[in-house]
N, C-alpha and C positions, 0 to 999 in steps of 0.2 A: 432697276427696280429698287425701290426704296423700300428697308423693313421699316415698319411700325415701330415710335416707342418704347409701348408696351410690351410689344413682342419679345424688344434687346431687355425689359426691366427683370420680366418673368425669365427669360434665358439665363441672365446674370445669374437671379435669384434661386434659379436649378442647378448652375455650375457651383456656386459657393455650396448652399446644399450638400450634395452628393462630393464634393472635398473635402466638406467637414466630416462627413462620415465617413470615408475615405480616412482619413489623417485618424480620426479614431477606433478607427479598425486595424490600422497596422501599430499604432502605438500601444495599442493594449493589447494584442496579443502579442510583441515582446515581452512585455512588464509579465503575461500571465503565465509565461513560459517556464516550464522546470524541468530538465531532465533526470529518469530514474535510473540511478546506479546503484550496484552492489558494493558494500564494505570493504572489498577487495579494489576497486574499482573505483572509487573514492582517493586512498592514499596513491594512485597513480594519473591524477587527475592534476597535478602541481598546480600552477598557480590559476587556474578555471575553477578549480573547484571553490577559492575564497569568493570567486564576483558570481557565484551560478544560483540561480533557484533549482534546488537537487529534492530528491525525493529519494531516500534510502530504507530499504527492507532489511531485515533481519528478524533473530529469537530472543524474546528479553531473559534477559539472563534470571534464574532463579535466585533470592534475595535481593537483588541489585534497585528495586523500587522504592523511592520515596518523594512521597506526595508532603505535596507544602499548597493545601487548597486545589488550586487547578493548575497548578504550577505540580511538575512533576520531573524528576531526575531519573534516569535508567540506563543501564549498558545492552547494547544490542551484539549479540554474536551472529556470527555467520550460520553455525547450526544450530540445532536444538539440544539440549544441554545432553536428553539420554543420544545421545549419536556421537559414533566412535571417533570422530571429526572435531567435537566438539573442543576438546582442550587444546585442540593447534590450529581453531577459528580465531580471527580475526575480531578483536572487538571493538566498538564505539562509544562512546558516552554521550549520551544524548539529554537535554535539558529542554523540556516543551515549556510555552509559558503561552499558552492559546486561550482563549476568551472562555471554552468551555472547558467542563472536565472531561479528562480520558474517558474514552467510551467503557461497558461495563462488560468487555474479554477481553481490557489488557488488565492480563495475569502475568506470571510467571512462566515460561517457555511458549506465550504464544505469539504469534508471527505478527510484528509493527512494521506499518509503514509509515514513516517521520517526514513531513514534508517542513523545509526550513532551509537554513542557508548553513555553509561549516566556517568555523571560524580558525583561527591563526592560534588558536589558544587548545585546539585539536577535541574541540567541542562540536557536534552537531545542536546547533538552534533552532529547535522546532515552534512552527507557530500550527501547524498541523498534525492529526494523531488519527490512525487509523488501527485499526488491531483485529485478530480473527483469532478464534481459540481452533489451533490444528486439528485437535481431536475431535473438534464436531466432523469435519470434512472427511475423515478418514474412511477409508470403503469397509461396508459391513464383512466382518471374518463369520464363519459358522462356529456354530458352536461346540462342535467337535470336528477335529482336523479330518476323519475319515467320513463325515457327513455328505459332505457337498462333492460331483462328477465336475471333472473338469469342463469348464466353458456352459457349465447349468447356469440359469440364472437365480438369484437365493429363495423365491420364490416356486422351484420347482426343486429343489435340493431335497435329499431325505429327511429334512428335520422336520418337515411340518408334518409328514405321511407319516413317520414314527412313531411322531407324540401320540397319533389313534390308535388306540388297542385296536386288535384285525383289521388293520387295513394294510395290507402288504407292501415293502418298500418297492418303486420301482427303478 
């Protein structure tokens, strides 16, 4: 049985096809490839860490920001500045130079994530910038330490019964 011309042109034309996609699908997610490591975990990374797309977290150091346009310099610690850890954290210098400007919660002690490559000159090169201000995320405390029953939710705590003259806590 003999195929059809047609039938081998359209075959052909489905195999290149689906190889072309094929071949661009695994070469780009190489290229799009980063792994995330900690500050710590970075200087033990020897020579992987100059050829990698990395993604490193940390706390921007209080002072340490300077903006040059959308270009920005900062030091990243391991902890947050008020923690007891903090003066025997690990630190980073980080230099972004990304199309936009830093987002508007990177401050001072809040949590960045730097997406770039490190260089040999003991620079992180960010072309990525991500930031979250801690404080917003922190769980709500009551507002007096003998307010709230252990495992209440803050919504049934004595603070809200309190604040009604005669309504009895329970």
């Amino acid at each position: 049985m003999k195929i059809p011309a047609n039938t081998m042109r359209i075959g052909l034309a489905c195999v290149i096809i689906v190889g072309t996609v094929g071949w661009l699908a695994f070469s780009g997610y190489g290229a799009n490839k980063s792994y995330y490591v900690t500050i710590a975990e970075l200087g033990g990374m020897g020579d992987k860490a100059f050829h990698s797309q990395l993604r490193v977290e940390g706390f921007v150091v209080p002072g340490s920001i300077e903006t040059n346009g959308p270009h920005v310099t900062f030091m990243l610690n391991e902890f947050e500045s008020h923690s007891p850890k903090a003066p025997t954290g690990r630190l980073l210098k980080v230099t972004y130079a990304g199309s936009e400007p830093p987002p508007d919660t990177f401050k001072d002690d809040s949590m960045a994530l730097a997406e770039g490559s490190y260089g040999r000159d003991g620079v992180f090169h960010a072309n990525g910038l991500q930031a979250k201000c801690a404080s917003k995320y922190a769980p709500a405390t009551p507002l007096h330490p003998g307010d709230a029953k252990p495992g209440a939710s803050p919504a049934k705590s004595n603070v809200s019964s309190a604040a009604q003259p005669g309504v009895p806590a329970s």
